[in-house]
C-alpha positions as CSV (number, residue, x, y, z in Angstrom):
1,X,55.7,61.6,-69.0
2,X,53.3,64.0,-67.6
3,X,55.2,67.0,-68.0
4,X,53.7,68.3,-64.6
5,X,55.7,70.0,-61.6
6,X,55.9,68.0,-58.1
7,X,54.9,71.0,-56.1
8,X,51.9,70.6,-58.5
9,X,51.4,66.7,-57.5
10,X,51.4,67.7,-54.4
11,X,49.0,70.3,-54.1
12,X,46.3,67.9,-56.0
13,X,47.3,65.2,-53.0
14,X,46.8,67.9,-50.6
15,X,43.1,68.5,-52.2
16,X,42.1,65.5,-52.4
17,X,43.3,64.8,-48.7
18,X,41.6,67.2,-47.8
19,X,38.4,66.5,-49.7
20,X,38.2,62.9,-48.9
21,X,39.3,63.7,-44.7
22,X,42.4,61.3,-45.6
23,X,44.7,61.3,-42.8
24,X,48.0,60.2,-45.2
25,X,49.2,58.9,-48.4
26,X,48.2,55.3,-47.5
27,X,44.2,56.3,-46.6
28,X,44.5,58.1,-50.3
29,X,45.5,54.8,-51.8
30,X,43.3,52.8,-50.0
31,X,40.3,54.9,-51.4
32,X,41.5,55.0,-54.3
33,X,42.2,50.8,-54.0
34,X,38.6,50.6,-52.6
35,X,36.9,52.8,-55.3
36,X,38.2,51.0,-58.1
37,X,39.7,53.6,-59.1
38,X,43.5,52.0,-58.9
């Protein structure tokens, strides 16, 4: 258990969207997948 709000999930999703020009959820996972970071 994280212990971590959702509207603080996400704002880091929003970020990293944002960082990473990800269109969606799925294009953040398939970085993610890609990276090796999954």
């Amino acid at each position: 258990d994280l212990h971590i709000s959702i509207s603080t999930v996400k704002t880091h999703l929003s970020s990293l969207m944002t960082k990473l020009e990800a269109r969606n959820r799925v294009e953040l996972a398939m970085w993610a997948y890609e990276t090796d970071r999954l």
